[in-house]
C-alpha positions in Angstrom: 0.0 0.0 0.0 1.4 3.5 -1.0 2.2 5.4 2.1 3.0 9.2 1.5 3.1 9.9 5.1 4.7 7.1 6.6 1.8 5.9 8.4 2.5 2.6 10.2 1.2 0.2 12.6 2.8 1.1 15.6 2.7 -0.1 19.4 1.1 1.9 21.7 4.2 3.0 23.5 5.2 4.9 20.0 2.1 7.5 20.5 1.9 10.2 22.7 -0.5 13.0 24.0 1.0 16.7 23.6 -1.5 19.5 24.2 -1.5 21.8 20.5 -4.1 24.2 21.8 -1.5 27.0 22.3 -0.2 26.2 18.7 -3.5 24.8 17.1 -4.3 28.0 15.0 -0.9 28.1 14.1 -1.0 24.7 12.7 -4.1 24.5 10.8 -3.3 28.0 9.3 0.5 27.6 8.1 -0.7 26.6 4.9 -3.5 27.6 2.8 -3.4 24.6 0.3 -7.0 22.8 -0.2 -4.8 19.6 0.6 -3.3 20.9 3.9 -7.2 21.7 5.0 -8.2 17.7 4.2 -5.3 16.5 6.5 -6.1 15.8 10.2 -4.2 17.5 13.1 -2.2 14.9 13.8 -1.1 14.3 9.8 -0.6 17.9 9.6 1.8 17.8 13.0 3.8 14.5 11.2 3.9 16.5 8.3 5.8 19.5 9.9 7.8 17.3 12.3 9.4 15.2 9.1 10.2 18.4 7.3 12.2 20.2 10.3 13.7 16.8 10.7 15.2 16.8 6.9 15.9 20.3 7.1 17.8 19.7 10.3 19.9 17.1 8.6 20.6 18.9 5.6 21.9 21.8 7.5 23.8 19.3 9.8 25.2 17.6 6.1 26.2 21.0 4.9 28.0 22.1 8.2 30.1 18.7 8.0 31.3 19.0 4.5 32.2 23.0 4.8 34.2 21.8 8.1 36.2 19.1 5.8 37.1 22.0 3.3 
């Protein structure tokens, strides 16, 4: 099955509860793609998560290979 968001069975010790109401708004309105509106809260927080994450390791790629030159 074709997965774009990497949605897996996982055990019950892989899920936790985080309180988004301070951030909710935020969230929902970061994008204004008719796509991003379909998504539930908790695909739209994955979504965000998974990007910072790349861009995190991209930045962490970049600073390795400029401290090699």
């Amino acid at each position: 099955m074709n997965d774009p968001l990497n949605y897996e069975l996982v055990s019950q010790r892989d899920r936790i509860s985080i309180d988004v109401s301070d951030i909710r708004e935020l969230i929902e309105n970061c994008r204004s793609d008719v796509a991003w509106t379909e998504l539930p809260l908790s695909a739209k927080l994955r979504v965000l998560i998974k990007e910072r994450l790349a861009q995190l390791e991209a930045e962490n790629k970049q600073a390795q290979k400029e401290s090699k030159s």
